[in-house]
Each structure stands twice: as C-alpha cells, then as structure tokens.
NUKOLLUM-18392 format. One record per residue (C-alpha): residue in three letters; x, y, z. Coordinates in steps of 0.5 Angstrom, whole numbers, plus 500, padded with zeros to 3 digits. Layout:
<atoms>
 type  px  py  pz
  ala   X   Y   Z
...
</atoms>
This chain:
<atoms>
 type  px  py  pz
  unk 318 560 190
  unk 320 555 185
  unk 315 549 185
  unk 316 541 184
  unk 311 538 179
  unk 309 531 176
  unk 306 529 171
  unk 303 523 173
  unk 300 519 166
  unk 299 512 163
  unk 303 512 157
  unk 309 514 154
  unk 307 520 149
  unk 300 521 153
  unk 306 526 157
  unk 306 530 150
  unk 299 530 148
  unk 296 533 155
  unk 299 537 159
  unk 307 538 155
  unk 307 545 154
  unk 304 546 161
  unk 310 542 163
  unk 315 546 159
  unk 313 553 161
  unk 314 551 168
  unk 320 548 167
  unk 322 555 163
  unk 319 558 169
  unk 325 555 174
  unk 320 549 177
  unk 323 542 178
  unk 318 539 173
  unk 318 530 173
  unk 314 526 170
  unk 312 518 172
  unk 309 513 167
  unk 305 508 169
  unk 304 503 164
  unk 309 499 159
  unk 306 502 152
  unk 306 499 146
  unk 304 492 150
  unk 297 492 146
  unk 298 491 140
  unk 299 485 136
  unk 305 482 135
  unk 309 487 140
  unk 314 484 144
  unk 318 487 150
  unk 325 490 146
  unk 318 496 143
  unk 317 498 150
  unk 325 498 152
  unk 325 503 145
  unk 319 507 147
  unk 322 508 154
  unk 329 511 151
  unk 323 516 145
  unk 321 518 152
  unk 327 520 156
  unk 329 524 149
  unk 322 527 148
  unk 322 529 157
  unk 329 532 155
  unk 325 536 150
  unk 320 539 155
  unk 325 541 160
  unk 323 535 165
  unk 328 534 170
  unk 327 527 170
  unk 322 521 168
  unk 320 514 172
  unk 316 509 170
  unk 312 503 172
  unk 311 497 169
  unk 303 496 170
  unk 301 493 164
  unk 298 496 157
  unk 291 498 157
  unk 290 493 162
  unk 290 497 169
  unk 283 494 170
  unk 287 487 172
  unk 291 489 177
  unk 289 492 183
  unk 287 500 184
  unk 292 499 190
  unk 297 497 187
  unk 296 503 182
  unk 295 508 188
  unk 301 506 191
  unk 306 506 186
  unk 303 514 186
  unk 304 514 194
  unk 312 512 193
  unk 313 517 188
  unk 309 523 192
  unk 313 521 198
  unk 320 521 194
  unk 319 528 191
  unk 313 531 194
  unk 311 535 189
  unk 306 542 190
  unk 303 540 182
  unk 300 534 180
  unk 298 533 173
  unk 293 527 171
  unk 289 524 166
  unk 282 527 165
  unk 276 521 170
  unk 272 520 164
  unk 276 519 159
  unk 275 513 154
  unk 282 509 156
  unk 281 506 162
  unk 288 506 164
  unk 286 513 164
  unk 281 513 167
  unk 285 509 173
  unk 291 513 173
  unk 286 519 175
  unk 282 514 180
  unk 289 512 184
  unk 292 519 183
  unk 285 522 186
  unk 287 516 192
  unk 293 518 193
  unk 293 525 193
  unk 287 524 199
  unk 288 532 204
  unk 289 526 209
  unk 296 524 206
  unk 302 529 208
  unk 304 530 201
  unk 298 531 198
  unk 300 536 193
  unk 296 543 194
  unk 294 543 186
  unk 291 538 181
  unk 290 538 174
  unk 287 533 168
  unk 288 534 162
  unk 285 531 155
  unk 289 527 152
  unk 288 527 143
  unk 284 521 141
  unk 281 518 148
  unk 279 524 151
  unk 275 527 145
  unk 271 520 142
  unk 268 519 149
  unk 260 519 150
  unk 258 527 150
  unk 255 526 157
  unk 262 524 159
  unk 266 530 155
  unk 271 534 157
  unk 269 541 160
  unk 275 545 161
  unk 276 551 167
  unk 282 552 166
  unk 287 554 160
  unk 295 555 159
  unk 297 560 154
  unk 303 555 150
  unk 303 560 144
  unk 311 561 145
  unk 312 553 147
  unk 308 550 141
  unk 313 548 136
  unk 317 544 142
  unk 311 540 144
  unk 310 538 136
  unk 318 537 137
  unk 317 533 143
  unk 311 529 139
  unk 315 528 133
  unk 321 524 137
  unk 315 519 138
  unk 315 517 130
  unk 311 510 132
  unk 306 513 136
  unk 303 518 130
  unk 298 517 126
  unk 297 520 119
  unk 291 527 119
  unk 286 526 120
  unk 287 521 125
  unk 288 526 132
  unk 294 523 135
  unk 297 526 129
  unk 302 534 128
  unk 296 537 125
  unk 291 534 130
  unk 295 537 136
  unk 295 543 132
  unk 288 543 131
  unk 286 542 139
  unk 291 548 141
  unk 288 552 136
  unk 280 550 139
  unk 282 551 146
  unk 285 559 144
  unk 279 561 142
  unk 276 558 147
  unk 281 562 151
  unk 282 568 147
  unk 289 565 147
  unk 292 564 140
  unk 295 557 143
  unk 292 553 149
  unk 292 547 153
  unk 286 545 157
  unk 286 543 164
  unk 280 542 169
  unk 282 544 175
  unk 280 538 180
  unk 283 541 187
  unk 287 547 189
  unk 289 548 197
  unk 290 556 199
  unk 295 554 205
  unk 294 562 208
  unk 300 564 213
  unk 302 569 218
  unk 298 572 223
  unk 294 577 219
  unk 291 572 215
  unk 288 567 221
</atoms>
C-alpha cells in the first residue's frame, strides 16, 4: 500500500537539509511525497524585500522537483518570527493541510531545536496531529536541521532513534541543496555541500550505513486489523 507523506518544515531549503533523502526514497518507493512550508524565508536578513522570497519559492519548487515530490505548499508566517504570531494559527495552517491530504507520515523539524520557528512548527505539528484528530497521521518523525539543530545547548541535543539508509540518493539531495545557491554557505559553515556530506557520514557510522539521515521517532500508531488480531 502506497502512503502519502508531508513534510511539514519552516523554511525553504530546511526540506533538503533534513529529511530529503528520506523524501526521495519515498518518492522512488511509489509514496505521494508533499511538502508545506510555513515561513516566508529570507525575510530576516538586512535589506531583504518580498521579490527574494518570491524567488525563493520558485528555487524551492525546482528543488521539490529534484526529491521527487508531488507537490509543494507554502504559507506566509513571518521569518524567524512565528514567536509573534500566534501557535493557533500555526496549528491550524497544519490542520488545513492534514485535512486536504491526509497523510499517514509526517516529517517535522526536531522540538529542541535552536530555531524557534523550528521549534514551533514541531509544537503546531505535535498540536495538529493530537490522536483526537481524525486525520492524525499513523507516524511522526523530527528531524535536524544543519546549523540549528547542532549549536543547541548539549542538554537539548539531538538524539536519534531512527535512521535511513540514503547512500543511493545522496547525490540528488546535494543536487537539490545546490539549486539553493543563496542559502549555501562556504565549509566549514554547516549549511554548506561538505557540511551535508559530513553529517551523513556522522550518521552512517552511527548506523552501520554508509550514508544516513537521522530522525527520532516522535509517535508510531500500529493500527491492527482482522479478527485474529483483536
């Protein structure tokens, strides 16, 4: 059976740096693979005006097209600022999407993030998907994201329990990362080719993979069926 997934994140490009193999191996698995993007990006930095994430948003779509994703949704909460809008709002932006294509798999940004639109987009995801919603999906995983997740405080580390083999996919993923030419940074920055490279490489030998990405699985629902399994 074929599943749908989302990928719900904050920024353009945090799609890639997270969980994009993970998305493209489902995608190449036959899955309806989509992703929402809630923030504007770009936005924070100095002297940025709307035409940027205008053009952000058409780096994404080209760079969705390289994960294999159906399609991508964005949203328009403001640039590392979703701490002045309210987590209703947020919440229920996911809830629209949950609703329009009720996915089985959700893939989010870790809680603990350093980010804090991170950090709430786990927090309205987590809300959103409450066991109470009728299109609460059956699986939830976060993921890291290269330059938040890493330079939080070592109490609030990223501790995976849950790794994908992406050793086959990795050169579409640094594709997909390279149409992002504005959002790359020279190594030894993280957000850079090498730097995504490194942390695969990290997480395959934490896996006994040569290439991996790391999740931890935040909820997995075994729905059981049929009279032998009552």
């Amino acid at each position: 059976m074929k599943n749908k997934i989302l990928a719900v994140v904050a920024h353009p490009d945090d799609e890639v740096l997270g969980p994009g193999g993970a998305l493209l191996k489902h995608a190449q698995a036959g899955d309806e693979v989509y992703c929402l993007i809630l923030g504007q990006g770009a936005m924070a930095r100095t002297g940025a005006r709307l035409a940027a994430v205008k053009a952000l948003r058409q780096v994404a779509k080209k760079a969705g097209k390289i994960l294999g994703l159906k399609k991508m949704f964005f949203a328009d909460f403001p640039d590392n600022r979703f701490d002045s809008v309210s987590l209703l709002d947020i919440t229920k932006k996911v809830e629209e999407y949950l609703e329009r294509l009720k996915p089985e798999i959700i893939y989010t940004h870790y809680g603990d993030d350093l980010n804090i639109d991170h950090r709430l987009a786990f927090q309205a995801v987590l809300t959103a998907c409450r066991p109470c919603n009728e299109n609460c999906p059956k699986e939830i995983y976060a993921f890291e994201t290269l330059s938040s997740s890493e330079w939080q405080e070592p109490a609030l580390a990223f501790q995976p329990n849950y790794f994908v083999d992406i050793s086959d996919v990795f050169g579409k993923k640094t594709e997909a990362l390279k149409a992002y030419a504005s959002e790359i940074r020279p190594y030894p920055h993280p957000r850079s080719v090498e730097g995504l490279k490194i942390l695969a490489q990290w997480r395959g030998l934490q896996s006994g993979l040569r290439l991996a990405e790391a999740f931890c699985q935040v909820r997995k629902i075994n729905v059981v069926t049929g009279r032998d399994n009552v």
